[in-house]
C-alpha positions, 0 to 999 in steps of 0.5 A: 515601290522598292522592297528592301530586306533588313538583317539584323543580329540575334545575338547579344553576347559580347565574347567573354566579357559578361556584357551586352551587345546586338545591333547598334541602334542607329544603324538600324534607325536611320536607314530604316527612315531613308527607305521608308521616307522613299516609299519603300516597303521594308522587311526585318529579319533576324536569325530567330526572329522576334525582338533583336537585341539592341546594344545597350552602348549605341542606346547611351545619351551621347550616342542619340541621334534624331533617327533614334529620336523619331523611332523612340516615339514611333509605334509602328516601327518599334513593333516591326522591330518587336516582330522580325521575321526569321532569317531562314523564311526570306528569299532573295527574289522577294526583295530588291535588295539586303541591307545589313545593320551593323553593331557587334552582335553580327560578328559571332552569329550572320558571320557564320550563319548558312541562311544569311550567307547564301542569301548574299549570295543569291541577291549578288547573283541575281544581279541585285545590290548588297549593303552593309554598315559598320560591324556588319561587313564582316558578314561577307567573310564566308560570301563568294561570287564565281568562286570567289570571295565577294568583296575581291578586287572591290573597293570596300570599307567598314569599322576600321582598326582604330575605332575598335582600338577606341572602344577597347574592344580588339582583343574581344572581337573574334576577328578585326574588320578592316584586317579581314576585308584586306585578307579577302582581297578586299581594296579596304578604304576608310576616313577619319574615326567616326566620319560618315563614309560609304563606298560603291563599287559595283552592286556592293555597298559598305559604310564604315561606322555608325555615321556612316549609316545614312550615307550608305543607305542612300547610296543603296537607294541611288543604285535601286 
């Protein structure tokens, strides 16, 4: 049986607009279900544990989808998302792989989070996949390998310019992306806004949006 670590933000604050954000429902939902419908064992975590913050956009009527559907009426779920263990009780050689949700919320805090970065660090060089959807790429900012940034020379993609132009959020966010993937030395690639689209290369996983969640889960679960 697979045993799969999920890392969710803590953070619930959108720059200085006053409004919400955390992780992005569905990003979190339906990998949630290819794993478990997989057999495998699953753990969540977040920086201080507990309750994450759910972005109250990824919750609205036009963004629902059957994964969310399923966990709404999922006990078991919802309470292993009520008690996430904190990020700085894990090890990577407890697990056989990380799995980072996407949604704004990691931009301002996994981003810049010791714990989380040398966690990627420790599952890569352990030989052990590392994925991540949407937003959360951006987790790899600070995330070296052999001296170099992990996402160098990769083929990668994530939440492109264009989508964050479409939700009116570039001037929010402390970075773009996309823009930081190609600063890294990334090989940056992406669909149409809003297409499922995932890349693998090597132990390397990324998706570039919400819909891009089950593709790249699955692709995750090939690699184990």
């Amino acid at each position: 049986m697979s045993k799969i670590l999920m890392v969710l933000t803590s953070h619930d604050r959108l720059g200085d607009t006053g409004r919400k954000t955390g992780f992005w429902l569905e990003e979190f939902a339906a990998p949630y279900y290819v794993f478990k419908d997989a057999g495998a064992q699953i753990t969540v975590a977040s920086p201080r544990g507990g309750q994450p913050p759910i972005d109250p956009k990824s919750d609205e009527p036009e963004n629902q989808t059957s994964a969310m559907t399923r966990f709404k009426s999922d006990k078991d779920a919802q309470s292993v998302l009520a008690n996430t263990v904190r990020l700085d009780t894990v090890d990577a050689k407890d697990f056989d792989t990380v799995f980072y949700p996407g949604g704004h919320g990691p931009m301002w805090d996994l981003v810049e989070d010791r714990k989380s970065i040398k966690l990627i660090e420790d599952f890569y060089s352990l030989g052990k996949p590392v994925a991540a959807v949407c937003h959360a790429p951006a987790v790899f900012r600070h995330v070296t390998y052999q001296g170099h940034p992990i996402v160098k020379g990769k083929r990668v993609t994530g939440f492109a310019n264009s989508e964050e132009e479409a939700v009116n959020l570039t001037s929010v966010v402390p970075f773009l992306v996309e823009d930081d993937l190609k600063r890294l030395g990334g090989k940056y690639e992406k669909a149409g806004d809003w297409e499922s689209f995932s890349i693998t290369d090597g132990r390397l996983i990324t998706g570039q949006n919400p819909s891009s969640s089950t593709a790249a889960a699955q692709a995750l679960l090939a690699l184990l």
